[in-house]
N, C-alpha and C positions, 0 to 999 in steps of 0.2 A: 270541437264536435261533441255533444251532447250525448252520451250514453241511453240508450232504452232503457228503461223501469224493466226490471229483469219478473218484477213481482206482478206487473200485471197479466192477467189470464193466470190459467190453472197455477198459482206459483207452485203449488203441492209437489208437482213437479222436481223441483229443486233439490227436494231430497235425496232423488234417487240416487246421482253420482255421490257425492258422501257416506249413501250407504252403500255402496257397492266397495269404495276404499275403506272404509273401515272391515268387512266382510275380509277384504282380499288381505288388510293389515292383521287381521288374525288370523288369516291362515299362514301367515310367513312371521308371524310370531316362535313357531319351532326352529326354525333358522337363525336366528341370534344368538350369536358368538360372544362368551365372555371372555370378557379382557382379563391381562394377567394377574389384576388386581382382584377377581372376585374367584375367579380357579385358578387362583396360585400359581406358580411353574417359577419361570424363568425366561424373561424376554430380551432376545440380542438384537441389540441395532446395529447395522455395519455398514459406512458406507462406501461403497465400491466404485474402481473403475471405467468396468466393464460390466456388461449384461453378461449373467451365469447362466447354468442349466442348475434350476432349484434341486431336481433330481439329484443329480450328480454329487451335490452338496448334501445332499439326505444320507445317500449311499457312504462317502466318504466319512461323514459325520457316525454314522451307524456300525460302519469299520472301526472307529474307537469308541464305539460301546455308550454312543447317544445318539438315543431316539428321538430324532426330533423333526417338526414341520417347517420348511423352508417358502420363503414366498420371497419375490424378487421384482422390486416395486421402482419405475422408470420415473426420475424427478427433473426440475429442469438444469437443476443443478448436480446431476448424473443418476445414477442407481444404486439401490439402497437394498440391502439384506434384513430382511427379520426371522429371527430361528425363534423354534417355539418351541423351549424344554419343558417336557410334562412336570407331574411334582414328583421328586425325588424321593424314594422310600425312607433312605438314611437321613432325611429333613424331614419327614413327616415324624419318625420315631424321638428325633430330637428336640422337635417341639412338644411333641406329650411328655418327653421325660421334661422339662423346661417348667412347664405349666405344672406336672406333679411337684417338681420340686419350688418353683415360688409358694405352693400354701404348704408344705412341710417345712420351710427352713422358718414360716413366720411361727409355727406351733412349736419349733422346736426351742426356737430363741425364748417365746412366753415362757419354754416350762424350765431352761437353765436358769430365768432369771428367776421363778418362783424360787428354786432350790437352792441358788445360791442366796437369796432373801433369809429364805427360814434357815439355810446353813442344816440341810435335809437332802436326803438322796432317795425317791419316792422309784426308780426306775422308769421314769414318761421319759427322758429327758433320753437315757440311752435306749429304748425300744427307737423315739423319734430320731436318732443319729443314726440306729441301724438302718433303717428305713431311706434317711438320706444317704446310706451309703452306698447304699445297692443302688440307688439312683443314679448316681453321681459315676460308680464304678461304670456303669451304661454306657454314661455320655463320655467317661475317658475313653473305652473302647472304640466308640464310635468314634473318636475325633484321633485315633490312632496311640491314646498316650497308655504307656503301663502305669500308670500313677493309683497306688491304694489310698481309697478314700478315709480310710476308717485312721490311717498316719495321722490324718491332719486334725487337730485338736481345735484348733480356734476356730471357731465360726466363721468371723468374718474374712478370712484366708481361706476355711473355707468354700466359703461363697464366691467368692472372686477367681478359685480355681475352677470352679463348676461353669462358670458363665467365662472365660475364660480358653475353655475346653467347646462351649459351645459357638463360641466366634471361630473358632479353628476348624468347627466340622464347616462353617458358609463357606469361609476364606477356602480351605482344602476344595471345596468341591467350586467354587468360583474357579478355582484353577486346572479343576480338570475339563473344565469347559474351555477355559480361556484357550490352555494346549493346544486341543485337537484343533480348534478355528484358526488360531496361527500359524499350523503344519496346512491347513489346504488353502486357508483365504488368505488374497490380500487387501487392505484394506487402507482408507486416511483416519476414519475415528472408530470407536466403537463404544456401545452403551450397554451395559448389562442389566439388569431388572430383573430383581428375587424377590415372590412375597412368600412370603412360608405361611402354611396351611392356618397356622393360627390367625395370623393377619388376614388372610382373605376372609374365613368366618368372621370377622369382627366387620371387614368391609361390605358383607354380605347384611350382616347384621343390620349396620349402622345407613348402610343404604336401604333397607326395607323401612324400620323407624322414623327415616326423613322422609322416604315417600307418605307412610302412611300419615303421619303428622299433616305433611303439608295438606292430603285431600283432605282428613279431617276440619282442618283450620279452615280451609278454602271454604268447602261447604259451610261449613257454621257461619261464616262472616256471608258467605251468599245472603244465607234465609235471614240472617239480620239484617242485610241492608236491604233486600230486596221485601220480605215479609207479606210473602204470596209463595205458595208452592211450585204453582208452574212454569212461572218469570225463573224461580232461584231456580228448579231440574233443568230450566232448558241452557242457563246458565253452566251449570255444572257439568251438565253433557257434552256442550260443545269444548270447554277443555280436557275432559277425559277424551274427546273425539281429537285434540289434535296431538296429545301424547300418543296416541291409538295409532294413528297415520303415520308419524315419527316414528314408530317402532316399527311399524313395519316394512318403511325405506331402510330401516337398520338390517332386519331380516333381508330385503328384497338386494341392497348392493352392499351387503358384508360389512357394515360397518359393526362391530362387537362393543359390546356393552362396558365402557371404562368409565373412569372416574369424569374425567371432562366430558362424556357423551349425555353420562348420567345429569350434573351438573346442566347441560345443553335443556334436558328432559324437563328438570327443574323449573327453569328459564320458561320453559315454553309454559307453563302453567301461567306464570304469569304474563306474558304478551296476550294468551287467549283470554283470560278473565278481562283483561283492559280492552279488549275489543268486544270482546259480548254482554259486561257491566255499560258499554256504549251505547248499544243498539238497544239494551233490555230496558232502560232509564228514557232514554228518547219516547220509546215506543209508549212509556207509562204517562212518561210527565209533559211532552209537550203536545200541544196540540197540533189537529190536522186532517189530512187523509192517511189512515195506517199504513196504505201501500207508497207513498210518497214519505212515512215517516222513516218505514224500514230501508227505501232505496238513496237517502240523505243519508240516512245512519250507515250505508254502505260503502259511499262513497269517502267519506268521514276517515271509517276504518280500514278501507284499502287504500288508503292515502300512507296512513298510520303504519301498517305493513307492511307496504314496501319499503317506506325507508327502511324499515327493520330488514326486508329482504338484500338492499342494496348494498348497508352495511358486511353483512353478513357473506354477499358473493365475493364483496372484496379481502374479507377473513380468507373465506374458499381459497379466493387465487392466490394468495399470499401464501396459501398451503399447500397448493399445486404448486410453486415456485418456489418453496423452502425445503417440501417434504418434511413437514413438521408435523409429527400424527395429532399432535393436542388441538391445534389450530383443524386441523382437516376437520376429524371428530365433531368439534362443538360447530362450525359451522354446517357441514353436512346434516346431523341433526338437525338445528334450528331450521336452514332453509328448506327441511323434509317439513319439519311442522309447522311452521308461516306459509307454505304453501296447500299445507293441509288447512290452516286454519279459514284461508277464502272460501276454502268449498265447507268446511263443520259450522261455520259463526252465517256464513251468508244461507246456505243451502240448508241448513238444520236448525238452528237456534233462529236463523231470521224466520224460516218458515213457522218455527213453533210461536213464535211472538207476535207474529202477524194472526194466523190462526185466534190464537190467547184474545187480542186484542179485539179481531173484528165480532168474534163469538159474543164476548163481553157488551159488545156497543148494543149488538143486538136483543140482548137477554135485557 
C-alpha cells in the first residue's frame, strides 16, 4: 500500500505538531531529576521479595537517623528498592579538607626538598606542615581517630595516614547505612553507590564540556559540508529538536538525568544529523519534483529509524524483564528521541528544505 505524499497541499502545516512538543518539552524541562552521579548522595539498590510500603521504609529508615527517598519499583523478575541518601555533611567536609590537602602536601614536598638541596631551613616548609596539620588533624576527627598530625614526620606516611583516615570516614558511613537497612529489609542482593560532591562537580563539569563540544563540532561540520546557511540551521535545528523532545519525555515520565541517559542524549545527536544530512543533500543534489524529493527522503529515513526504534524497544523489554536501570535509561531516552525525530526531521527540517528549495527554483 503506497503512503500519500504527506507534503502535498499546505505542507507548512507540518510544523505545527513538532512545535507544539518542543513547547510542551520545555515546559517539563524543570522536572528532570538528576541522577546520583551529577547531585552526589548515595544510591541503594535492593532487591526484594515482596512489594513494601515505600513509606514505611522512610519512616523506619528516618528512626535511625537517615533521610532518605524510597521508591519501590515492580520487575518481572520481582521488586526492586532504591533509597536515595542526600549528600552527607561529614562527606562534603571530607572532600574539601581532601582537595585542600592534595595542592598542600605537593607545595610542601617542593619546599622540604629545596631545603634539604641547599642543606637551609627558610621556614616555608614548617609554616606548609603546620597547615597540613590542621588539615589532616580535621579529617582524624572526622574519621573518628585521636591520631596527632604534627607526631608524623615523614611525609609519605604521612600522606598515607591522611588518605587512609579519609577511606575510613566512606567505609564508616557506608556502614551506618548498610545497619539501619539490614535491621528493617530483607533482601537477595544489594548495590550501594557513593559519589562524593567532588566527583559529581567533575561529572557536571565533564558532562557540560562534551555537550558543548559536541554542538559546536556538529555545527561547524554542518556549514562545511553543507555551505549554505539555511540547508546547515535547518540541519541543526532538527537535532537540537530531537535532544529537546528527549528531554522532555525525561521530565514528562521521570526518567533522571545519569550518565547512561546522558550518553543515550549523545547518541541521539548522531541518529538526527544522519537523518536530516539525508533529506538536506537529496533535496540539494538530486533532481526532480521537491515534494516528491522530500517525501523519498522520508520514506528513506523512517525506514532508517525504525530499525533504530526496533532495536531499541527490544533494549526496553530486556529492561522491563531485568530491572536493569542502565538498559531502561538509554533505551527510554533514544526511543523518546527517534520518536521525536519523525515528527523534528519530517515536520520541521523537511518543511524547511522544501520551503528553501521551491523559494530557490523560483527566484
Amino acid at each position: 500500500m503506497e503512503l500519500p505524499n504527506i507534503y502535498n497541499g499546505n505542507y507548512k502545516l507540518l510544523i505545527i505538531l513538532p512545535l507544539i512538543l518542543i513547547v510542551a518539552s520545555l515546559l517539563l524541562l524543570p522536572n528532570i531529576k538528576l541522577g546520583v552521579e551529577f547531585r552526589g548522595g548515595t544510591l541503594i539498590t535492593l532487591s526484594i521479595d515482596q512489594k513494601m510500603d515505600p513509606k514505611v521504609i522512610e519512616q523506619n529508615l528516618k528512626l535511625e537517623g537517615i533521610d532518605a527517598k524510597v521508591d519501590i519499583i515492580e520487575t518481572t523478575l520481582g521488586y526492586k528498592a532504591e533509597i536515595n541518601v542526600p549528600q552527607n555533611e561529614k562527606l562534603v567536609t571530607a572532600d574539601e579538607l581532601k582537595e585542600q590537602f592534595t595542592v598542600k602536601i605537593i607545595n610542601a614536598t617542593q619546599l622540604l626538598i629545596e631545603e634539604q638541596d641547599k642543606n637551609i631551613t627558610t621556614g616555608g616548609y614548617y609554616n606548609a606542615k603546620t597547615e597540613l596539620d590542621n588539615i589532616s588533624n580535621q579529617m582524624f576527627l572526622l574519621a573518628g581517630r585521636s591520631q596527632n598530625a604534627a607526631t608524623i614526620t615523614d611525609l609519605n606516611q604521612f600522606e598515607k595516614e591522611f588518605y587512609i583516615a579519609y577511606n575510613e570516614i566512606y567505609k564508616n558511613y557506608r556502614l551506618s547505612i548498610e545497619i539501619p537497612i539490614n535491621k528493617h529489609l530483607t533482601y537477595s542482593s544489594i548495590s550501594i553507590e557513593t559519589v562524593s560532591p567532588s566527583l559529581s562537580k567533575k561529572f557536571i563539569s565533564g558532562a557540560t564540556t562534551v555537550m558543548l563540544l559536541s554542538a559546536i563540532l556538529s555545527t561547524i561540520f554542518v556549514f562545511i559540508f553543507m555551505r549554505a546557511p539555511i540547508p546547515s540551521l535547518a540541519v541543526v535545528i532538527g537535532a537540537a529538536s530531537d535532544v529537546l523532545i528527549a528531554l522532555g519525555a525525561m521530565g514528562l515520565f521521570g526518567i533522571p538525568l545519569t550518565l547512561p541517559s546522558f550518553a543515550a542524549l549523545l547518541m541521539l545527536v548522531g541518529f538526527s544529523l544522519d537523518t536530516d544530512i539525508l533529506l538536506t543533500t537529496r533535496m540539494l543534489t538530486k533532481s526532480g519534483n521537491p515534494r516528491e524529493k522530500a517525501f523519498d527522503s522520508m520514506k528513506t529515513g523512517m525506514t532508517m529509524t525504525s530499525s533504530a526504534i526496533v532495536a531499541f524497544l527490544v533494549l526496553f523489554a530486556l529492561a522491563t524483564f531485568t530491572g536493569i536501570n542502565t538498559y531502561y535509561e538509554i533505551s527510554a531516552v533514544a526511543l523518546a528521541g527517534l520518536l521525536g525525530d519523525l515528527f523534528a526531521t519530517w515536520g520541521i527540517n523537511g518543511v524547511l528544505m522544501l520551503w528553501y528549495v521551491e523559494k530557490k527554483e523560483v527566484a
